[in-house]
N, C-alpha and C positions, 0 to 999 in steps of 0.2 A: 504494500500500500504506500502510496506513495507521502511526502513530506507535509505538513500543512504549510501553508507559505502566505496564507490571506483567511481573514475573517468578516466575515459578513453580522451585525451586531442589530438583533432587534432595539428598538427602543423602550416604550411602557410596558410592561410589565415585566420587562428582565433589566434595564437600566435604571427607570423609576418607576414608581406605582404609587396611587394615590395620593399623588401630587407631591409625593416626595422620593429621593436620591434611593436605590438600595443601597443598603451598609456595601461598602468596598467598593461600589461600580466606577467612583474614581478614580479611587489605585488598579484597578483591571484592566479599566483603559489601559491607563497610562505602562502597565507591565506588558501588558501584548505589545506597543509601541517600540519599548525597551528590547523585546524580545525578535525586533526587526518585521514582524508582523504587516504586512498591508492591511487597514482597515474600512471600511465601510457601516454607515450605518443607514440600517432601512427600515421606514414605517410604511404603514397602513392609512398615516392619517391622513385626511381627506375636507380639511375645513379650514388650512392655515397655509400660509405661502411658506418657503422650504427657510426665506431669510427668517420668520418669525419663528420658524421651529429650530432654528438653529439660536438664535436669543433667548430662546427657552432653553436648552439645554444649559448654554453658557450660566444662566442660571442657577446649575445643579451644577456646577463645576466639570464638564465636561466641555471641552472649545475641539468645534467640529468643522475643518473646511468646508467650504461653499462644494467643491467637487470630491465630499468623503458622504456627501448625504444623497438618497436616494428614496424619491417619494413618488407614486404613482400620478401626480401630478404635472410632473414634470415628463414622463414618459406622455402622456396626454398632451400636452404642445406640441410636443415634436411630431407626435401622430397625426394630430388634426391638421397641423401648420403646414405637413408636407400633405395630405388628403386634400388643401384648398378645401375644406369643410366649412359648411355653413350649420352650427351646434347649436343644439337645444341643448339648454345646461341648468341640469336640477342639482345645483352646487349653490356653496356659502356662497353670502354676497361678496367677502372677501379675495373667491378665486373667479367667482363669475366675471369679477373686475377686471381679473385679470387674462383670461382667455381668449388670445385674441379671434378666435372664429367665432364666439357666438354672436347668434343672430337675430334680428328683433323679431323679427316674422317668417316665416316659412314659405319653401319647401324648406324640409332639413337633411341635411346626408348623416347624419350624426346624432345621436341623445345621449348626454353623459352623467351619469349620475355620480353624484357624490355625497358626502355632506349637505344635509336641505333641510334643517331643522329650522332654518330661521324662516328659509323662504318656502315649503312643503304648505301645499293644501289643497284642497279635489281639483281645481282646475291646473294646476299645476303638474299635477301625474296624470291627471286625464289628456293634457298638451302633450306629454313626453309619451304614451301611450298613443295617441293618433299618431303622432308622427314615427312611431317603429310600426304602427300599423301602415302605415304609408310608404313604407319604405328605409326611412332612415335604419343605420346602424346601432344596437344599443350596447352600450359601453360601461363599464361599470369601473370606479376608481377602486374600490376593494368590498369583500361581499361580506365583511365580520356580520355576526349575529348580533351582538354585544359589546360594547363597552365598556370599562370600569372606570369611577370614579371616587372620591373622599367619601359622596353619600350613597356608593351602590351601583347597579348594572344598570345602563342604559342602551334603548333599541338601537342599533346601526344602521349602516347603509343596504347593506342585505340587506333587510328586509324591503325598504324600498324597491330596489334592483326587482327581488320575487314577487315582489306586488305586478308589475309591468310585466315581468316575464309568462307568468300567471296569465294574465289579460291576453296577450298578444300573442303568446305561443312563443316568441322566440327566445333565443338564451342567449346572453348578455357574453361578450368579452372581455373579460376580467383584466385590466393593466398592473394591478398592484399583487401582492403575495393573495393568492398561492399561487399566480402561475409563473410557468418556470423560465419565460422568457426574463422573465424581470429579475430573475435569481443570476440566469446565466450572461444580463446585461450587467451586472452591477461584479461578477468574478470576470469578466473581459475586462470592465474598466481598471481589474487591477495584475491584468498582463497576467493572470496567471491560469489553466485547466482546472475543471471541474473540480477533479480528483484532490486539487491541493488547496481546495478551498472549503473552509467550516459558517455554517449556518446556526449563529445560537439564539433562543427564543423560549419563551414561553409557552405560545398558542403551539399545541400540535395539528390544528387545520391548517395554519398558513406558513408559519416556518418554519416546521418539520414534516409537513407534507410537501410542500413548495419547493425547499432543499431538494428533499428526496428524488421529486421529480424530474429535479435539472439534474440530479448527478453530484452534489455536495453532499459531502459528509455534515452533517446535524447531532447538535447538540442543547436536549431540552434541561429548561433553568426549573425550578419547582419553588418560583414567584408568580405574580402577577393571576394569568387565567389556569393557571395549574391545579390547584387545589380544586376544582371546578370541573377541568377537563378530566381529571386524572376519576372522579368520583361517578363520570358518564361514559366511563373507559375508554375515553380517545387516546392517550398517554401511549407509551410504552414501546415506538414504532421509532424512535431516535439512536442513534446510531452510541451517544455517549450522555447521562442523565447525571445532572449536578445541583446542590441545595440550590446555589446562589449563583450570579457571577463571580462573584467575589471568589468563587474557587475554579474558573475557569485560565487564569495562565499559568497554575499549576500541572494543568491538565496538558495545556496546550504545549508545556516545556516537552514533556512524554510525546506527542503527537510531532513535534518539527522534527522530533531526532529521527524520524523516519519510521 
C-alpha cells in the first residue's frame, strides 16, 4: 500500500462542533503540516462564501489558504460559468449574490439548490420544480439530511433536493461530498494518486462513502454526527476509526512510513 502523502480534512464535526474548536484540532493541523503532509480542507456547506468560511475558521485558530479550501460552491461556478447557464438558484441570499448565471426569468438550463432557509417557500420550489420539469438540469450543492448545531439537529439541503426530485422524477447531481469527482478534484489539486491520499470525517455518508468511492483511503473521527450515525449502523465501513482528530498525526506518522 502505498505512502500517505496528502490529507483531505472535513470541517464540522471533526474540526469543530457546536460552534466550538475540538480539543487538539489545532495542534493536528499544525502536526500533519510538520509532518510535510499536503493538506486540504473540504465542507458541505452551502450558505456562506469560501472567504467567510475561511474567517471562520481563523477564528478557531486554524489559518487556511484561499486555495487549501474546497466547497461545492465553488465547483458550481466553474460548472455553470463554463455551461453559459442561465440558473435558477434556490440558494442563501449571500451566494445567490454571488453566482454569476443566475437568472431573473426563464427559460432555465440549470436549478441549483442549496442553502434556502432564508429565501424557501411554495412558490419558490414550485419555480425550481417547473423548471427541471421543463427541462432545466437539477443540481444539488450537497444532499446532508441534517445538520448540527449548539441547540440541536436541523433539516438540510436534502431534503429540499428530495422534495423536487420526488415531484419531477429526476435525480439531482450532486457537486459537493459524497460524490467522488469532488474527492478526486481536490487529491489532483495536491499532485498526488488516489492511493496516497487520506479522507478524514465524521459523516460516514459523505466522507467515508465519498472517499471510498474515488479511491482514498478514509479515516472516521467519532465526533460530530458519529454518535448518531454509529447508533443507525452507518459507521464501520472506514478504512482507519479514531476518538478525535486530535489522534490522527499519530496515526498518520505509521501510514507515511509506507
Amino acid at each position: 500500500m502505498a505512502a500517505v502523502r496528502a490529507v483531505l480534512l472535513d470541517l464540522e464535526g471533526t474540526l469543530y462542533a457546536n460552534e466550538k474548536v475540538i480539543d487538539g484540532a489545532t495542534e493536528a493541523v499544525a502536526g500533519l503540516r510538520r509532518l510535510g503532509l499536503g493538506v486540504r480542507f473540504l465542507t458541505n456547506t452551502d450558505s456562506k462564501t469560501a472567504e467567510r468560511i475561511r474567517a471562520e475558521l481563523a477564528g478557531y485558530g486554524l489559518t487556511v489558504a484561499a486555495d487549501e479550501l474546497f466547497t461545492p460552491v465553488v465547483a458550481a461556478k466553474r460548472l455553470l460559468t463554463a455551461a453559459d447557464a442561465r440558473t435558477y438558484a434556490l440558494l442563501s441570499r449571500e451566494l445567490t449574490g454571488q453566482m454569476p448565471t443566475v437568472a431573473a426569468v426563464g427559460p432555465y438550463s440549470h436549478v441549483l439548490v442549496g442553502d434556502c432557509r432564508e429565501t424557501l417557500d411554495y412558490p419558490a420550489l414550485d419555480e425550481a420544480f417547473r423548471a427541471v420539469r421543463g427541462g432545466a438540469e437539477l443540481l444539488a450543492l450537497q444532499r446532508g439530511r441534517y445538520f448540527k448545531r449548539a441547540d440541536g439537529d436541523h433539516i438540510d439541503t436534502g431534503a429540499v433536493v428530495a422534495a423536487i426530485e420526488y415531484a419531477s422524477g429526476v435525480t439531482a447531481r450532486v457537486l459537493g461530498k459524497p460524490a467522488a469527482d469532488y474527492f478526486r478534484l481536490a487529491a489532483a489539486s495536491l499532485g498526488v494518486e488516489a492511493g496516497q491520499c487520506v479522507v478524514v470525517g465524521d459523516d460516514a455518508t459523505t466522507d467515508v462513502a465519498g472517499g471510498r468511492s474515488a479511491g482514498l483511503r478514509t479515516v472516521q473521527v467519532r465526533t460530530g454526527k458519529y454518535p448518531d450515525q454509529s447508533a443507525e449502523g452507518l459507521t464501520g465501513n472506514a478504512d482507519h476509526e479514531v476518538a478525535s482528530v486530535a489522534d490522527l498525526p499519530a496515526l498518520l506518522r505509521e501510514l507515511t512510513a509506507g
